[in-house]
PDB file of N, CA, C and O in Angstrom:
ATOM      1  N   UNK A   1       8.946-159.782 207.047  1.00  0.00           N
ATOM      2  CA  UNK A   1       9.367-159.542 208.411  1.00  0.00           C
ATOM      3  C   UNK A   1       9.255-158.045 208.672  1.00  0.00           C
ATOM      4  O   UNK A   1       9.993-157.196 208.172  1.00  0.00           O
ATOM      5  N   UNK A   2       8.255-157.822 209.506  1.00  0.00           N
ATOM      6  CA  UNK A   2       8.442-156.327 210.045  1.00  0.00           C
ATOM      7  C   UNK A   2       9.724-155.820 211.079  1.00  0.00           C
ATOM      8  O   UNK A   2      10.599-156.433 211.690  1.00  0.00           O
ATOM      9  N   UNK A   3       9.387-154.491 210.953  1.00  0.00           N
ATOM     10  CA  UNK A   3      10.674-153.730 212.312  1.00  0.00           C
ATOM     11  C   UNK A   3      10.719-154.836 213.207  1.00  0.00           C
ATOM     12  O   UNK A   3      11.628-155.663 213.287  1.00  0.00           O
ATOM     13  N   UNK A   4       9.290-154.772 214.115  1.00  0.00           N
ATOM     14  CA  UNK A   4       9.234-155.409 215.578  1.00  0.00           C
ATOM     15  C   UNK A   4      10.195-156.677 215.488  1.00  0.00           C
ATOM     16  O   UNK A   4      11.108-156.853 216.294  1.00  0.00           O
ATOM     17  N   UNK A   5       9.916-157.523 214.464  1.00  0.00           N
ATOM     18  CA  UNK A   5      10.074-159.009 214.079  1.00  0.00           C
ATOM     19  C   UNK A   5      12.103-158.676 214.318  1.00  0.00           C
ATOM     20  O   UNK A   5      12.812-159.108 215.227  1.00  0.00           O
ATOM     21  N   UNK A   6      12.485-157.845 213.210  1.00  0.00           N
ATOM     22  CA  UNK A   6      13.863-157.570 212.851  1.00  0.00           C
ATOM     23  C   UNK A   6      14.780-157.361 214.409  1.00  0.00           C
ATOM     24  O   UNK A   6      15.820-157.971 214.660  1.00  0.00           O
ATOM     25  N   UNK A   7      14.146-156.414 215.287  1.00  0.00           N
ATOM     26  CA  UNK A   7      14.428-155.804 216.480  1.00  0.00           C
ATOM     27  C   UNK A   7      14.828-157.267 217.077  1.00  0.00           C
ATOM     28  O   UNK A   7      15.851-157.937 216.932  1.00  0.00           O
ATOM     29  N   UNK A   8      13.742-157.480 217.734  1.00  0.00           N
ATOM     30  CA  UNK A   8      13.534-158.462 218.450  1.00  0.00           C
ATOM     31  C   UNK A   8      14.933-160.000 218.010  1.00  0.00           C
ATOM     32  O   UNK A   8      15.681-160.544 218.822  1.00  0.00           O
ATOM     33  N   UNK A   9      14.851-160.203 216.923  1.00  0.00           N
ATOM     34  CA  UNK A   9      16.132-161.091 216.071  1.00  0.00           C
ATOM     35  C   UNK A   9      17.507-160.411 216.710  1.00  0.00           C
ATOM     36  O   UNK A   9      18.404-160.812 217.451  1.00  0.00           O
ATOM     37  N   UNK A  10      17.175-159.096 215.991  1.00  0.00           N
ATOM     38  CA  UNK A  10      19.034-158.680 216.189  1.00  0.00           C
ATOM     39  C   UNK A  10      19.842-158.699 217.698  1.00  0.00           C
ATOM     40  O   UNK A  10      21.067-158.663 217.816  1.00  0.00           O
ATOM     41  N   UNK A  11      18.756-158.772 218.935  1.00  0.00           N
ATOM     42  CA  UNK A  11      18.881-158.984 220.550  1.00  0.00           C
ATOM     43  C   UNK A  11      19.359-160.253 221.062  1.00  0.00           C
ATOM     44  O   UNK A  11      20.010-160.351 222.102  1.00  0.00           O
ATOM     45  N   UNK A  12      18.990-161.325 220.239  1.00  0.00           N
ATOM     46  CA  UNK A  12      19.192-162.394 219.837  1.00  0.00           C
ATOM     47  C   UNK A  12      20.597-162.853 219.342  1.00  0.00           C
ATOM     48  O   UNK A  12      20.863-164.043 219.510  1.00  0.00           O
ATOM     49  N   UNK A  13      21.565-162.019 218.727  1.00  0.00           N
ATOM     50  CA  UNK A  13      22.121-162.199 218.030  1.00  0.00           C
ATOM     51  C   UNK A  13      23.379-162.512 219.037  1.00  0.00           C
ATOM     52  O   UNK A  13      23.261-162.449 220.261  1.00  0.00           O
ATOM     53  N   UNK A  14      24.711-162.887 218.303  1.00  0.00           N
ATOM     54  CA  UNK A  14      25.901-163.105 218.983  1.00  0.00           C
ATOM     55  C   UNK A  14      26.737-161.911 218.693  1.00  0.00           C
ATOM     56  O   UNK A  14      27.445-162.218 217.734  1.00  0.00           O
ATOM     57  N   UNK A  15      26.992-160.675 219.077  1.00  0.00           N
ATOM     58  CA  UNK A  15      28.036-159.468 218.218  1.00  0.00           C
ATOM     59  C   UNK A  15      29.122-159.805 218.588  1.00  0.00           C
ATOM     60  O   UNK A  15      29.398-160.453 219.598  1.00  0.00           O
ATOM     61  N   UNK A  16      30.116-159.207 217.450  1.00  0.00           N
ATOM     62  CA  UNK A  16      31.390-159.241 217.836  1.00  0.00           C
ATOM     63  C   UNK A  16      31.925-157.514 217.790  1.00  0.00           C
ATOM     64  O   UNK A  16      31.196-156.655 217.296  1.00  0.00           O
ATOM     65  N   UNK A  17      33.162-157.218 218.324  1.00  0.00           N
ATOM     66  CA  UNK A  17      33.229-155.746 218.272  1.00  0.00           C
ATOM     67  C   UNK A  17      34.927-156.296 217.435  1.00  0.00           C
ATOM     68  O   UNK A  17      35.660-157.168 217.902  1.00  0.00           O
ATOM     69  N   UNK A  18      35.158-155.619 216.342  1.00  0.00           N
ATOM     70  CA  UNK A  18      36.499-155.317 215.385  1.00  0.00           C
ATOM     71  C   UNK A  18      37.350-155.571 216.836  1.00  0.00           C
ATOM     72  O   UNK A  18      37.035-155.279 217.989  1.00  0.00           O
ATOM     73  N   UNK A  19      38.726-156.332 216.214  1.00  0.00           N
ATOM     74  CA  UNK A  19      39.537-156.646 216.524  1.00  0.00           C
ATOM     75  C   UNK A  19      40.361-154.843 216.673  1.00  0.00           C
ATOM     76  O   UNK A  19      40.825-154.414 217.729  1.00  0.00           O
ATOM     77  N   UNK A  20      40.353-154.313 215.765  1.00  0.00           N
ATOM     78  CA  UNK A  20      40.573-153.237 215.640  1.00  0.00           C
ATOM     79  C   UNK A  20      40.393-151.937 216.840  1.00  0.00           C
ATOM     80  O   UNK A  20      40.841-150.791 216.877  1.00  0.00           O
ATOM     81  N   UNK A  21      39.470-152.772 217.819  1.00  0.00           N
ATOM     82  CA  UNK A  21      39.004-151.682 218.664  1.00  0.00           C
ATOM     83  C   UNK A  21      39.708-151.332 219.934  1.00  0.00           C
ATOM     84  O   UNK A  21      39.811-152.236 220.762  1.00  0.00           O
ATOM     85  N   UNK A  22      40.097-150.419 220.153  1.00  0.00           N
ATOM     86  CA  UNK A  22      40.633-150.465 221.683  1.00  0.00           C
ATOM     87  C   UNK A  22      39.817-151.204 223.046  1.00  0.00           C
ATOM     88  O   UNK A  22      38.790-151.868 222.908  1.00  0.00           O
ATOM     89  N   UNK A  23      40.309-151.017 224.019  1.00  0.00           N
ATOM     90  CA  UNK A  23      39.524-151.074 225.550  1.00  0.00           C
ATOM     91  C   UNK A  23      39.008-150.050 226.133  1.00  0.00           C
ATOM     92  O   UNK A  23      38.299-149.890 227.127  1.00  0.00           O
ATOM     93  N   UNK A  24      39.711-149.046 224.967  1.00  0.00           N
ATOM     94  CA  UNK A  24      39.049-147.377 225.928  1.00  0.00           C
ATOM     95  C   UNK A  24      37.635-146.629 225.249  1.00  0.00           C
ATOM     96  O   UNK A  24      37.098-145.530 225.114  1.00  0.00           O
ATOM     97  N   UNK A  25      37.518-147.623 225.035  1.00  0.00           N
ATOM     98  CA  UNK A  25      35.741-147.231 223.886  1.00  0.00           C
ATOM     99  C   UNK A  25      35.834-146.146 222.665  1.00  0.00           C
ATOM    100  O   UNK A  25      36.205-146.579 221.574  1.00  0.00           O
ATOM    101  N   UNK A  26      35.615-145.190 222.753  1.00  0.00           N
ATOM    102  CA  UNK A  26      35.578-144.243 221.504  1.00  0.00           C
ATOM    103  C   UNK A  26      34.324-145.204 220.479  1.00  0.00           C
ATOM    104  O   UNK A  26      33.402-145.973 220.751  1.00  0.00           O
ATOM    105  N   UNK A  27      34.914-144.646 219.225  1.00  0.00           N
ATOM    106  CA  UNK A  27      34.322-145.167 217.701  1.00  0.00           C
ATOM    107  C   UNK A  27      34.447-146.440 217.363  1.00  0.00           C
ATOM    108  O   UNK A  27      35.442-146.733 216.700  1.00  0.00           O
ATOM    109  N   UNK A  28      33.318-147.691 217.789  1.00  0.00           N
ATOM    110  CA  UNK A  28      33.729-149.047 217.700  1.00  0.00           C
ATOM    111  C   UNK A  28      32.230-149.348 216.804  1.00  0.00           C
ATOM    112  O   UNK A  28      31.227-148.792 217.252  1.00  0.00           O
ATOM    113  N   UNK A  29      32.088-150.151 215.649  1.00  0.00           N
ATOM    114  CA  UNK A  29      30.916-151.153 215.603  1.00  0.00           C
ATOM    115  C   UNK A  29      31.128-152.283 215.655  1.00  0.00           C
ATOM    116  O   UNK A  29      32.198-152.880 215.533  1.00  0.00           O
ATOM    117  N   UNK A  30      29.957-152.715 215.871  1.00  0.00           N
ATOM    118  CA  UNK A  30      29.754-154.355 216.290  1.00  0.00           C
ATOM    119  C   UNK A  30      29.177-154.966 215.448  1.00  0.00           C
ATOM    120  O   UNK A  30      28.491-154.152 214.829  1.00  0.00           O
ATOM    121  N   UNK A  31      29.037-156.055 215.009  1.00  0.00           N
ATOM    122  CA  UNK A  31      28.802-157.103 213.657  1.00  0.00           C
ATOM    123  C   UNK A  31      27.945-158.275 213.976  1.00  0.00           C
ATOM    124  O   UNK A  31      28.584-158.995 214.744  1.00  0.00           O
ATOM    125  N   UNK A  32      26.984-158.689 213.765  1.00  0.00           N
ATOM    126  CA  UNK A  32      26.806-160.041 214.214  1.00  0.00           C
ATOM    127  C   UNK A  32      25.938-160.894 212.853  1.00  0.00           C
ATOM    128  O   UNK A  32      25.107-160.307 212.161  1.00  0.00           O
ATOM    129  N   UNK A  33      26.236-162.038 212.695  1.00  0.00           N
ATOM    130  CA  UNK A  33      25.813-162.800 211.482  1.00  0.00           C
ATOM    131  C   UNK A  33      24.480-163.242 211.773  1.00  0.00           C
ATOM    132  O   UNK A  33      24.089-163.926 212.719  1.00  0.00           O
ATOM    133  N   UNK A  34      23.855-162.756 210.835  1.00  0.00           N
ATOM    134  CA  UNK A  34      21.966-163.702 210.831  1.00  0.00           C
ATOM    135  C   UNK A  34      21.917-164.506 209.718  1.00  0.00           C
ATOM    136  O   UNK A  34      22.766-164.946 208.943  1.00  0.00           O
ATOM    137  N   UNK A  35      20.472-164.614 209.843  1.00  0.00           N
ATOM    138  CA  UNK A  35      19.883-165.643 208.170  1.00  0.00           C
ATOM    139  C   UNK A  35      20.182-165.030 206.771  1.00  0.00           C
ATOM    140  O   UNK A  35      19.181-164.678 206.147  1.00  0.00           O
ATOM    141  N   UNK A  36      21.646-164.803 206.043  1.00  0.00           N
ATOM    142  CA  UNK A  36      21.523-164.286 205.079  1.00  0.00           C
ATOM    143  C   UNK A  36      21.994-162.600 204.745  1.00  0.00           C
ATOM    144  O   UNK A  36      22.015-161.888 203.741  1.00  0.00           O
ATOM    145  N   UNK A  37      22.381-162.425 206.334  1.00  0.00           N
ATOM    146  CA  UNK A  37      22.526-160.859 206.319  1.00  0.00           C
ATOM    147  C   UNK A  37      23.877-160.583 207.457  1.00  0.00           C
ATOM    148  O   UNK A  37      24.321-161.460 208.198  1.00  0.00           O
ATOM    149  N   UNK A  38      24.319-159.351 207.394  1.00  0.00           N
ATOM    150  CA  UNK A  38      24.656-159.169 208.212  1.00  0.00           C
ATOM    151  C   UNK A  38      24.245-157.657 209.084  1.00  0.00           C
ATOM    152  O   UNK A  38      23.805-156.630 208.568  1.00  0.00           O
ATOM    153  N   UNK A  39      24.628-157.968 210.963  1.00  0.00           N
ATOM    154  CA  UNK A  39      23.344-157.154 211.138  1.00  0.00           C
ATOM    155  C   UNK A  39      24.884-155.797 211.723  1.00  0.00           C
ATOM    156  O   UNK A  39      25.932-156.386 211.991  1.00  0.00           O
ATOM    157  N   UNK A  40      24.941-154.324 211.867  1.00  0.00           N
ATOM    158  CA  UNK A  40      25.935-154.107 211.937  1.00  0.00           C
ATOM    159  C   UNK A  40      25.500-152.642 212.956  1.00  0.00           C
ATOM    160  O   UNK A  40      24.676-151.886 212.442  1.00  0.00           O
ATOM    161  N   UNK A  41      26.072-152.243 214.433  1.00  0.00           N
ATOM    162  CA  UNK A  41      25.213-151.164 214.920  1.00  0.00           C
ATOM    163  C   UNK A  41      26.287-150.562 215.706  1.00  0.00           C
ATOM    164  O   UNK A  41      27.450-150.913 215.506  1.00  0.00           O
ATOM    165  N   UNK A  42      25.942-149.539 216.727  1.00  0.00           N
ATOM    166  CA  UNK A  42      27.195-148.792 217.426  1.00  0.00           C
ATOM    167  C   UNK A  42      27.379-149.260 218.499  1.00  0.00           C
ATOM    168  O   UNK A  42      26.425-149.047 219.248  1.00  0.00           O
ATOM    169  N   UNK A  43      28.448-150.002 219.091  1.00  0.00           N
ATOM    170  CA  UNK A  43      28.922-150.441 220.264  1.00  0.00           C
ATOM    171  C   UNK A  43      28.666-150.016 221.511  1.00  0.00           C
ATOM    172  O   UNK A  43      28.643-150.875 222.392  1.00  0.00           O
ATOM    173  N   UNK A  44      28.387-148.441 221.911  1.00  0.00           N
ATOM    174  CA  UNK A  44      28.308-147.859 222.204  1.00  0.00           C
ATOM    175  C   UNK A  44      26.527-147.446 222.891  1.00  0.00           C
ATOM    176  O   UNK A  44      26.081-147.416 224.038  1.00  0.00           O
ATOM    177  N   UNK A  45      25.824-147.149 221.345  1.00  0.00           N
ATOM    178  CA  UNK A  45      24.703-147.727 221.726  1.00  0.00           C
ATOM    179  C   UNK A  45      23.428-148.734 221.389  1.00  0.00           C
ATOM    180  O   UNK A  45      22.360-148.370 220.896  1.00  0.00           O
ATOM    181  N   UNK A  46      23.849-150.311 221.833  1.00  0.00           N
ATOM    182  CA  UNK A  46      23.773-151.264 221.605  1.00  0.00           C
ATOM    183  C   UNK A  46      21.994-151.247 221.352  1.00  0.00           C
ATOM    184  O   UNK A  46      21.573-151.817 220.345  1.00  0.00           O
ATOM    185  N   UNK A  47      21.060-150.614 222.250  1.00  0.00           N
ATOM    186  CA  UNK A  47      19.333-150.164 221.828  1.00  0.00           C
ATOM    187  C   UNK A  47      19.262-149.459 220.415  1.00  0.00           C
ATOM    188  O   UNK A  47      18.276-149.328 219.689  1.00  0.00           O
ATOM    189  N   UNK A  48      20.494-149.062 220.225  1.00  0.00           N
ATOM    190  CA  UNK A  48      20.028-148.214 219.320  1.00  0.00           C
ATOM    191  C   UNK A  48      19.867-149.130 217.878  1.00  0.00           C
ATOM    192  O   UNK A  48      19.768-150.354 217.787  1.00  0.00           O
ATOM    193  N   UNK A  49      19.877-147.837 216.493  1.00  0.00           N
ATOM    194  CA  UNK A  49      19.876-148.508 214.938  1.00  0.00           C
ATOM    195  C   UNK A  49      20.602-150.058 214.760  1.00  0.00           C
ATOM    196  O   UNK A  49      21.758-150.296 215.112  1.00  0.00           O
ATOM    197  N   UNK A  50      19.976-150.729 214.341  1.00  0.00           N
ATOM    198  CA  UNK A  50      21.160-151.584 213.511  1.00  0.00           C
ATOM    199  C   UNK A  50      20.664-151.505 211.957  1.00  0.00           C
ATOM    200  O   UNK A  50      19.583-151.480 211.369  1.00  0.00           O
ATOM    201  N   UNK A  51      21.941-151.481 211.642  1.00  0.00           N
ATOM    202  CA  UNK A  51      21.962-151.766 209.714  1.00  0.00           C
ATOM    203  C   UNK A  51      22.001-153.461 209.591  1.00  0.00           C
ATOM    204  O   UNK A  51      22.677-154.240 210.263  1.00  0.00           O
ATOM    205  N   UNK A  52      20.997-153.771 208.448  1.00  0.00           N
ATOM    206  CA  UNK A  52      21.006-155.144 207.931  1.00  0.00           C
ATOM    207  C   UNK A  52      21.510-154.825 206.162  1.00  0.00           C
ATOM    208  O   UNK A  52      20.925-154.124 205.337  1.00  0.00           O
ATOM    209  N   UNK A  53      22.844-155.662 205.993  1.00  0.00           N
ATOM    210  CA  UNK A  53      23.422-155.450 204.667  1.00  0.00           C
ATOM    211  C   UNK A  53      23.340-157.351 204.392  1.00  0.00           C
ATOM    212  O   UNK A  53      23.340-158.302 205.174  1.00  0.00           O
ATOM    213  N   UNK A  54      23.286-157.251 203.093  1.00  0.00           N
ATOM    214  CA  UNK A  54      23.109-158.498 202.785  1.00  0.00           C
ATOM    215  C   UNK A  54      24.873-159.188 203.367  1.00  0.00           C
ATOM    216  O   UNK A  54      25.734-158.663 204.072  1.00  0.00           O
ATOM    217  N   UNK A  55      24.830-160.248 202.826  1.00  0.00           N
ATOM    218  CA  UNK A  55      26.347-161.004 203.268  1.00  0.00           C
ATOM    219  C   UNK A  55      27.247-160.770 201.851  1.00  0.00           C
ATOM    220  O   UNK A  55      28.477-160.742 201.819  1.00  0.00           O
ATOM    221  N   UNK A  56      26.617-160.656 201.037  1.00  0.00           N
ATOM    222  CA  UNK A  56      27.537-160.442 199.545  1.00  0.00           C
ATOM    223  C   UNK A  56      27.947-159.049 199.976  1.00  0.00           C
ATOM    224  O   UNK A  56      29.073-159.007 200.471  1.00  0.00           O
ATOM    225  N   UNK A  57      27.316-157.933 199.906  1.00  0.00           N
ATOM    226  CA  UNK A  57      27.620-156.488 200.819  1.00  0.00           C
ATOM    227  C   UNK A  57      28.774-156.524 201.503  1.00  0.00           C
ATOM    228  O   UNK A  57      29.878-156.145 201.112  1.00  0.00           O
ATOM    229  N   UNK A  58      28.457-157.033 202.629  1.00  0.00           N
ATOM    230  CA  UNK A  58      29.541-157.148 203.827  1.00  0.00           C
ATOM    231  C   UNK A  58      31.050-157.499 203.615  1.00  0.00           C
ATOM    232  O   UNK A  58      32.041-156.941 204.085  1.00  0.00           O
ATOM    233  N   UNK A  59      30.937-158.776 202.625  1.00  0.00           N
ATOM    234  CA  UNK A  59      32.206-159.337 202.319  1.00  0.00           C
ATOM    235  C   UNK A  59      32.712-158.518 201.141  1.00  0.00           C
ATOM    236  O   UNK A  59      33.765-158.894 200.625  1.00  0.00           O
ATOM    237  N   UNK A  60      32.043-157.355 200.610  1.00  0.00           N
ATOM    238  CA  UNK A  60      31.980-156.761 199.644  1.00  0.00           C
ATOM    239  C   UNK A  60      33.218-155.204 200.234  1.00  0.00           C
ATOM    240  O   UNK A  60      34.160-154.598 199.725  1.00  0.00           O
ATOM    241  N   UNK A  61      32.646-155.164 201.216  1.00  0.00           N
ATOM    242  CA  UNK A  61      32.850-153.586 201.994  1.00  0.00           C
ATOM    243  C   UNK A  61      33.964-153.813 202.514  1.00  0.00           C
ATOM    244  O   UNK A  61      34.852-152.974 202.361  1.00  0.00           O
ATOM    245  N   UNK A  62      34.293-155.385 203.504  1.00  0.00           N
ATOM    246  CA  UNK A  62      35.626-155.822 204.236  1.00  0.00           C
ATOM    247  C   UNK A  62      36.271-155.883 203.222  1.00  0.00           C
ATOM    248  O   UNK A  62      37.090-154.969 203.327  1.00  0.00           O
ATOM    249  N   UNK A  63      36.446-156.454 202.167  1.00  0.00           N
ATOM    250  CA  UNK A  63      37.703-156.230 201.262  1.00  0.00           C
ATOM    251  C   UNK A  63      37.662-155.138 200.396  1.00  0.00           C
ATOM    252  O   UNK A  63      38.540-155.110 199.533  1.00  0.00           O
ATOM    253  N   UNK A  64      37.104-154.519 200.415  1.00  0.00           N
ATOM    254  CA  UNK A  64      37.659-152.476 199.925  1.00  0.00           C
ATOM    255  C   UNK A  64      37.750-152.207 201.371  1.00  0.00           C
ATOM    256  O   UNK A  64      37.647-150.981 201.346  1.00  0.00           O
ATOM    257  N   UNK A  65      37.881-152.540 202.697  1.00  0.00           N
ATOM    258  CA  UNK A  65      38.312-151.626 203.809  1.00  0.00           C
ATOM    259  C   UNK A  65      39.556-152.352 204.280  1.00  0.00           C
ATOM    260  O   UNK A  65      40.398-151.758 204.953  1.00  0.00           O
ATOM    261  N   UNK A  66      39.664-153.389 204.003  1.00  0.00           N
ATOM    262  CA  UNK A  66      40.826-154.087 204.351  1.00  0.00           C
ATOM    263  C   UNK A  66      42.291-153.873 202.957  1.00  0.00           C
ATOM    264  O   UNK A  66      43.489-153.939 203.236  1.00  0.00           O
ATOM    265  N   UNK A  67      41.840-153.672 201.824  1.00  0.00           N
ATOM    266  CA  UNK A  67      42.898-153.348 201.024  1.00  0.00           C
ATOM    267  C   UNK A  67      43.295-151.649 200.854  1.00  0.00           C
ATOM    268  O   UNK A  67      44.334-151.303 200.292  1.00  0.00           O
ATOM    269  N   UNK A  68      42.238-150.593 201.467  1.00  0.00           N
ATOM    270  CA  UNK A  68      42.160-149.491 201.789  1.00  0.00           C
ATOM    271  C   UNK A  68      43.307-149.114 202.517  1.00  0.00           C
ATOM    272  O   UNK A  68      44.021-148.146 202.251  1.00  0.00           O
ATOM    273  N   UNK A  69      43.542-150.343 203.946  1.00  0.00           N
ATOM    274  CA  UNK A  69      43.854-149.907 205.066  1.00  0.00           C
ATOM    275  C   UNK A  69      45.480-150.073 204.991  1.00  0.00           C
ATOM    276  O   UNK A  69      46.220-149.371 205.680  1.00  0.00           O
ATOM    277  N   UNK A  70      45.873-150.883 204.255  1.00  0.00           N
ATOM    278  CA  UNK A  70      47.241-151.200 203.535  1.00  0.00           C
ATOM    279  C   UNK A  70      47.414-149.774 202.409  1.00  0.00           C
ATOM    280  O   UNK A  70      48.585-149.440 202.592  1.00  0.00           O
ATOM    281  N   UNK A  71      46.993-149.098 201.676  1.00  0.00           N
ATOM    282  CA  UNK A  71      47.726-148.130 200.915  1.00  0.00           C
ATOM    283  C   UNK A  71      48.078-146.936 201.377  1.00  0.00           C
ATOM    284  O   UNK A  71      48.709-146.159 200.660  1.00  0.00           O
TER     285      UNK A  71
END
């Protein structure tokens, strides 16, 4: 799968923005689940980068940021 191919998918996608986020915008990312990956970019600006981390990754990163956020 090239860029174009990847782009074009992630537009496609369903995002969600962290529960975590206010209504007054600032520093938010958005998340949305694909084939195997997860796709992850700035709320803010939605054209812009997205990161693709595998799903082992992801569930990898939420629980060191979620047991982080408790100490």
């Amino acid at each position: 799968m090239n860029n174009a191919e990847c782009s074009a998918t992630a537009s496609d996608l369903t995002w969600f923005k962290s529960s975590y986020s206010g209504t007054e915008g600032g520093q938010c990312v958005e998340v949305a689940a694909g084939a195997g990956v997860m796709h992850v970019r700035d709320s803010k600006d939605v054209a812009g980068p997205v990161i693709r981390v595998s799903r082992e990754a992801w569930t990898g990163f939420v629980g060191m940021a979620s047991s982080q956020r408790g100490a």
